[in-house]
C-alpha positions as CSV (number, residue, x, y, z in Angstrom):
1,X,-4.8,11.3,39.1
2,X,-2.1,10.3,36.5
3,X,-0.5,13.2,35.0
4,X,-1.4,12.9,31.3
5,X,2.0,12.4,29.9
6,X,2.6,9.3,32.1
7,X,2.8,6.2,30.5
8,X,4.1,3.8,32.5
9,X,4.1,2.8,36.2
10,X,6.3,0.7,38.4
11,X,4.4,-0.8,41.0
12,X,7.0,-2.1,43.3
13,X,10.3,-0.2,43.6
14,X,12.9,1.0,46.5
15,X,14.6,4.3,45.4
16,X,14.2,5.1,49.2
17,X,16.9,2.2,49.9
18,X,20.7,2.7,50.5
19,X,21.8,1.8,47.2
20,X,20.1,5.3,46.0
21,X,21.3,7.5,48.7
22,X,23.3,9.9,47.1
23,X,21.5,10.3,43.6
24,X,17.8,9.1,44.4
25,X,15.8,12.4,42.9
26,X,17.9,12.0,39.6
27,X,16.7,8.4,39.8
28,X,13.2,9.8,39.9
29,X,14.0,12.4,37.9
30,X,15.2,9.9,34.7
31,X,11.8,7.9,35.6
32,X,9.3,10.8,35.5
33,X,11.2,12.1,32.2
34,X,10.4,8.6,30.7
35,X,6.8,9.2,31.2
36,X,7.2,6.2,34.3
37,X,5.1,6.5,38.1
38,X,6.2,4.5,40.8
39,X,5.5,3.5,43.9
40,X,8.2,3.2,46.7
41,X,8.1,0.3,48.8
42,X,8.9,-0.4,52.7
43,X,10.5,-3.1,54.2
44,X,10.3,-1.3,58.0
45,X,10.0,1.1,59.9
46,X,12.5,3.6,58.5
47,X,12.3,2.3,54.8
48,X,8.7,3.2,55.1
49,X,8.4,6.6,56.7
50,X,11.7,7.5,54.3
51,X,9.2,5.9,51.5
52,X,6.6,8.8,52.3
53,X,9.1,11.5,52.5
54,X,10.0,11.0,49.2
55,X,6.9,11.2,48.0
56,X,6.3,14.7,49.3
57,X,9.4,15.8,47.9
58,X,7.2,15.5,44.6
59,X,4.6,16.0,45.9
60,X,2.7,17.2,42.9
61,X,4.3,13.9,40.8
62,X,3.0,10.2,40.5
63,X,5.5,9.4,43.6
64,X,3.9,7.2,45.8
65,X,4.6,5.0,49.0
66,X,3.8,1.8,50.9
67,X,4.5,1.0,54.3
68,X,5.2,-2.7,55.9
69,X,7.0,-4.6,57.9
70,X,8.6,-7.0,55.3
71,X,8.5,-11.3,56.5
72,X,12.3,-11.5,56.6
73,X,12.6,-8.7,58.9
74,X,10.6,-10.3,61.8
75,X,13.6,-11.6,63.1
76,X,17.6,-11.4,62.5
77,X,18.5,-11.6,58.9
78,X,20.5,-11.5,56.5
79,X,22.1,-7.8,56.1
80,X,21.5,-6.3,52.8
81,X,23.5,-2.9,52.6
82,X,21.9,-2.0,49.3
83,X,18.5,-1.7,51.5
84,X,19.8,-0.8,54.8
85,X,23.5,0.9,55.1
86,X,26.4,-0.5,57.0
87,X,26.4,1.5,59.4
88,X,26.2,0.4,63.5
89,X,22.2,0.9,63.4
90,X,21.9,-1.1,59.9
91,X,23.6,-4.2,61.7
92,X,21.8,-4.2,65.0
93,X,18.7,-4.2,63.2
94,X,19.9,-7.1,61.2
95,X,20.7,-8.9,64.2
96,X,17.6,-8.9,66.0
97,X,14.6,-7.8,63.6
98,X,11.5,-5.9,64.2
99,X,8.5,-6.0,66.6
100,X,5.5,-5.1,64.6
101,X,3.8,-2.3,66.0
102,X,0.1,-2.1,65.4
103,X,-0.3,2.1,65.7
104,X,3.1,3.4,64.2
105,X,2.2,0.9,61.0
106,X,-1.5,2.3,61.2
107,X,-0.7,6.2,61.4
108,X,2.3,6.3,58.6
109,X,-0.8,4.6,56.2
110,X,-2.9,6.9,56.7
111,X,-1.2,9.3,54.5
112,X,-2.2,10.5,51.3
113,X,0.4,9.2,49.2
114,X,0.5,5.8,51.0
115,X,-1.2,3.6,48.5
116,X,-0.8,0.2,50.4
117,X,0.5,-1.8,53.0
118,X,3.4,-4.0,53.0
119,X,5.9,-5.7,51.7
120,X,4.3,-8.2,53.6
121,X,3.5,-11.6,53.5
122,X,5.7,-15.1,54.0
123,X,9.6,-16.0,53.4
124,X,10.2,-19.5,53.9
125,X,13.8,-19.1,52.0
126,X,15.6,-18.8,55.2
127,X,13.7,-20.6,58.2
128,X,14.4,-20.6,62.1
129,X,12.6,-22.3,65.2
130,X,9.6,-19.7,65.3
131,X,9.6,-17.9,61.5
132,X,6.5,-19.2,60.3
133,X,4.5,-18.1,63.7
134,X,5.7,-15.3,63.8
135,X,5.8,-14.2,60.3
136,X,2.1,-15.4,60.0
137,X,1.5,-12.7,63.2
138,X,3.0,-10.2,61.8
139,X,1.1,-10.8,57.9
140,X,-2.4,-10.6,59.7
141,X,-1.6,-7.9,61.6
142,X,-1.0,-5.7,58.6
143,X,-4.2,-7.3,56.9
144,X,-5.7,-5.7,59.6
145,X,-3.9,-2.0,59.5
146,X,-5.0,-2.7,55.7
147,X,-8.4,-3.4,56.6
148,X,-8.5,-0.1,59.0
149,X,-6.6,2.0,56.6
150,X,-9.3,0.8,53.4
151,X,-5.9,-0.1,51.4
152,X,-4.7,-3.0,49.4
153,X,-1.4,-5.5,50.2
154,X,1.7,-5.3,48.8
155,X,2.2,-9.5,49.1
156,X,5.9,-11.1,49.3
157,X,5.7,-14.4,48.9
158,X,8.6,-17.0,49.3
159,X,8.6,-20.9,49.3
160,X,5.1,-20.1,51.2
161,X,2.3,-20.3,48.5
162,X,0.2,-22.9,50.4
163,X,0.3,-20.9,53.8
164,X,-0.2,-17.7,52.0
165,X,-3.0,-18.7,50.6
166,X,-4.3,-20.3,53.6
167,X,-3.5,-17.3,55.6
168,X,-5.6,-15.3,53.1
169,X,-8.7,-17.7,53.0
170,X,-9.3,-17.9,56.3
171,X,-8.8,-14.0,56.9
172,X,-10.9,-12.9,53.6
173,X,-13.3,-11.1,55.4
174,X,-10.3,-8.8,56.2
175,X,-8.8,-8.3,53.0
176,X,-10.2,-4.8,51.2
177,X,-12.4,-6.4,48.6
178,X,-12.8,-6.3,45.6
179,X,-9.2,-5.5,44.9
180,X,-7.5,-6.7,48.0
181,X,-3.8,-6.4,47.0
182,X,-1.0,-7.2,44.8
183,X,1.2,-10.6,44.9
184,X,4.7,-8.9,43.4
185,X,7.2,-10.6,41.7
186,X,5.3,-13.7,41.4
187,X,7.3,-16.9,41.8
188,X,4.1,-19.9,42.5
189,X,2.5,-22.2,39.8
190,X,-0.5,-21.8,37.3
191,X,-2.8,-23.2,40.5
192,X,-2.0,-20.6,42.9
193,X,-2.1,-17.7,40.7
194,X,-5.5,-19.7,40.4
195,X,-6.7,-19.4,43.9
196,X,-5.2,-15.9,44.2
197,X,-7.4,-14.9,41.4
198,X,-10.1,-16.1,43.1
199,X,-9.4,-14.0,46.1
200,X,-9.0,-10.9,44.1
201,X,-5.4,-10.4,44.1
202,X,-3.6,-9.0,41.0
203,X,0.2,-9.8,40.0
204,X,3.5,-8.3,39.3
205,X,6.6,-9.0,37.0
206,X,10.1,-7.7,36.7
207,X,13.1,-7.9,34.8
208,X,13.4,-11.3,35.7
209,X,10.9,-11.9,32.7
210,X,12.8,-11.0,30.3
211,X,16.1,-13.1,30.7
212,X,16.4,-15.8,28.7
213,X,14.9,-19.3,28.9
214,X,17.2,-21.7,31.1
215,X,19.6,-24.5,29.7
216,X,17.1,-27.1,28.3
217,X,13.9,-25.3,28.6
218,X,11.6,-23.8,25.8
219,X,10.4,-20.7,27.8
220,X,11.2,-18.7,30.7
221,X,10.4,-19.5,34.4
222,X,7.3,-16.8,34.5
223,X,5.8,-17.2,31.2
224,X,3.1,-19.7,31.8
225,X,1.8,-18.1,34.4
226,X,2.1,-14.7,32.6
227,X,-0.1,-16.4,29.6
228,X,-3.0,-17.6,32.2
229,X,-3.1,-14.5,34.4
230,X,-6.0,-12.2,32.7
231,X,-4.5,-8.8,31.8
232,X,-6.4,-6.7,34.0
233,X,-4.8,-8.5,36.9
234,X,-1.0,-7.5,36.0
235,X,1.2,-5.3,37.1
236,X,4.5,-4.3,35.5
237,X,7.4,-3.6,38.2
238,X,11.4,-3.3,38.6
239,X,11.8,-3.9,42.2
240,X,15.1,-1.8,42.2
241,X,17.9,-1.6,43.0
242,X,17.3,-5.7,42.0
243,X,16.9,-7.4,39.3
244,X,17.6,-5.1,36.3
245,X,16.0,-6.0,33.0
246,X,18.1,-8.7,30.2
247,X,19.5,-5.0,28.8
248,X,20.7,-3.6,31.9
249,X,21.5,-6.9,33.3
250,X,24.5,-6.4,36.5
251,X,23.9,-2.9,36.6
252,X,21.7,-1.5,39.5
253,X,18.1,-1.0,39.0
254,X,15.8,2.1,38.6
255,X,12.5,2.5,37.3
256,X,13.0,4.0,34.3
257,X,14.2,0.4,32.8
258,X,10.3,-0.8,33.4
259,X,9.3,-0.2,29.9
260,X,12.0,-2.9,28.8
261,X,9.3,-5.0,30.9
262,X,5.8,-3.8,29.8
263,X,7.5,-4.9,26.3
264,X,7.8,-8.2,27.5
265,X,4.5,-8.6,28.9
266,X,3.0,-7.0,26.2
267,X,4.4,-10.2,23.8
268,X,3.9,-13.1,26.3
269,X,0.0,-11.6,26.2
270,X,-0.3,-10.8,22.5
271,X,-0.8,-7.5,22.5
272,X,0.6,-4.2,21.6
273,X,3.0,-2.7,23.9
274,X,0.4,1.1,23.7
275,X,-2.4,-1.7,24.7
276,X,-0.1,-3.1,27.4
277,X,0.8,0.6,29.3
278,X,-3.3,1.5,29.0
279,X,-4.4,-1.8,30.8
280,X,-1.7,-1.4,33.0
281,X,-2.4,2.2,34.2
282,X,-6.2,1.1,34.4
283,X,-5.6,-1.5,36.7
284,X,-3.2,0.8,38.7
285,X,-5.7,3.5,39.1
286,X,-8.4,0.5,39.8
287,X,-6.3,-1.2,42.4
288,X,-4.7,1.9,44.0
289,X,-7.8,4.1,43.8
290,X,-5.6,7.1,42.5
């Protein structure tokens, strides 16, 4: 259960990744000192057991994990170093991806502070002969560890919307109803938050909210579908070491800088930022079960 001092929660961050290596626990440290729970997120095999390591190095503290075999990581891609290193095993990996493997996915779920299973999903950014087959393999196949496991997704979602959702419909009787996942940093229009709502799924937003609106527009890219998503369906997150909030804006980010972000979705929903944190930590103890 949440400790009673916490206040917020980032849903969807990577403290486990190589851009934190040398000073992650003072990055968890600031966050838990800000009153903030997060949840680390995998991307692959190591990313996710080094997810749940972390979480037992506090183990007492709202330190969570996920584990999943993230879409662009099916097959060679493009090398980050802030996730991955640059070291000799970093770029192999890069270089020829990731078979998913059923059990090893399965058995790192399983643990205690694994909350859910992913970053999974579609990523059409980038495509070559056999991404969308194989990315749609590897996306049921964690449905299903999620299905085994009783745990929600962690959705990525990419210049996919339609197949997602497709993907989604005609597997529902896999997904862990009622409150089968999360579609994070949420990029598609008013209709498919639509048809995700009808599936179940909740949202979340980062610092990308809170930039300004665009040369010759009146509002930011996420607001509308900020305004039409209910507010028991959203989820505040950084997605670190990415995206920092308009205040911190080229500097790496960490979860502590979430409650530049619960601001913002507290205004685009018209409430109170103390009404915002409360929904917020309902619907993560609702969707998480914690």
């Amino acid at each position: 259960m949440f400790a009673i001092t916490l206040m917020y929660f980032d849903s969807h961050t990577h403290i486990q990744f190589s851009a934190f290596g040398e000073d992650y626990k003072e990055v968890i440290a600031r966050a838990l000192a800000s009153g903030v729970g997060l949840v680390n997120v995998g991307t692959q095999r190591d990313t996710s057991k080094r997810a749940i390591e972390i979480a037992h190095e506090f183990e007492n503290e709202p330190v969570y994990a996920t584990v999943g075999l993230h879409p662009i990581h099916t097959e060679k891609s493009f090398h980050d170093a802030q996730e991955l290193g640059i070291g000799e095993k970093a770029q192999e990996f890069t270089s020829r991806g990731e078979q998913f493997d059923f059990d090893y996915y399965k058995k790192l779920a399983e643990d205690k502070k694994v909350l859910a299973i992913g970053e999974c999903g579609l990523d059409y950014y980038h495509l070559g002969d056999d991404t969308k087959k194989k990315q749609a393999e590897v996306f049921i196949a964690q449905i299903e560890v999620a299905k085994a496991v009783g745990k929600p997704l962690m959705v990525h979602c990419r210049n996919a919307f339609p197949d997602l959702i497709q993907l989604l419909t005609t597997h529902y009787q896999l997904l862990t109803a009622p409150h089968p996942g999360i579609a994070h940093f949420f990029t598609g229009t008013i209709d498919d938050a639509k048809q995700l709502l009808e599936l179940g799924f909740s949202f979340s937003f980062g610092g990308a909210i809170t930039f300004p609106p665009r040369k010759g527009k009146t509002e930011g890219d996420y607001d509308a579908a900020i305004k039409y998503i209910p507010v028991d369906r959203i989820f505040s997150e950084t997605d670190a070491p990415y995206v920092a909030p308009a205040l911190h804006r080229g500097k790496r980010n960490e979860p502590a800088y979430i409650i530049e972000v619960v601001e913002r979705l507290a205004w685009l929903k018209g409430v109170q930022p103390e009404e915002m944190k409360a929904q917020i930590r309902e619907n993560t103890k609702r969707v998480f079960r914690i």
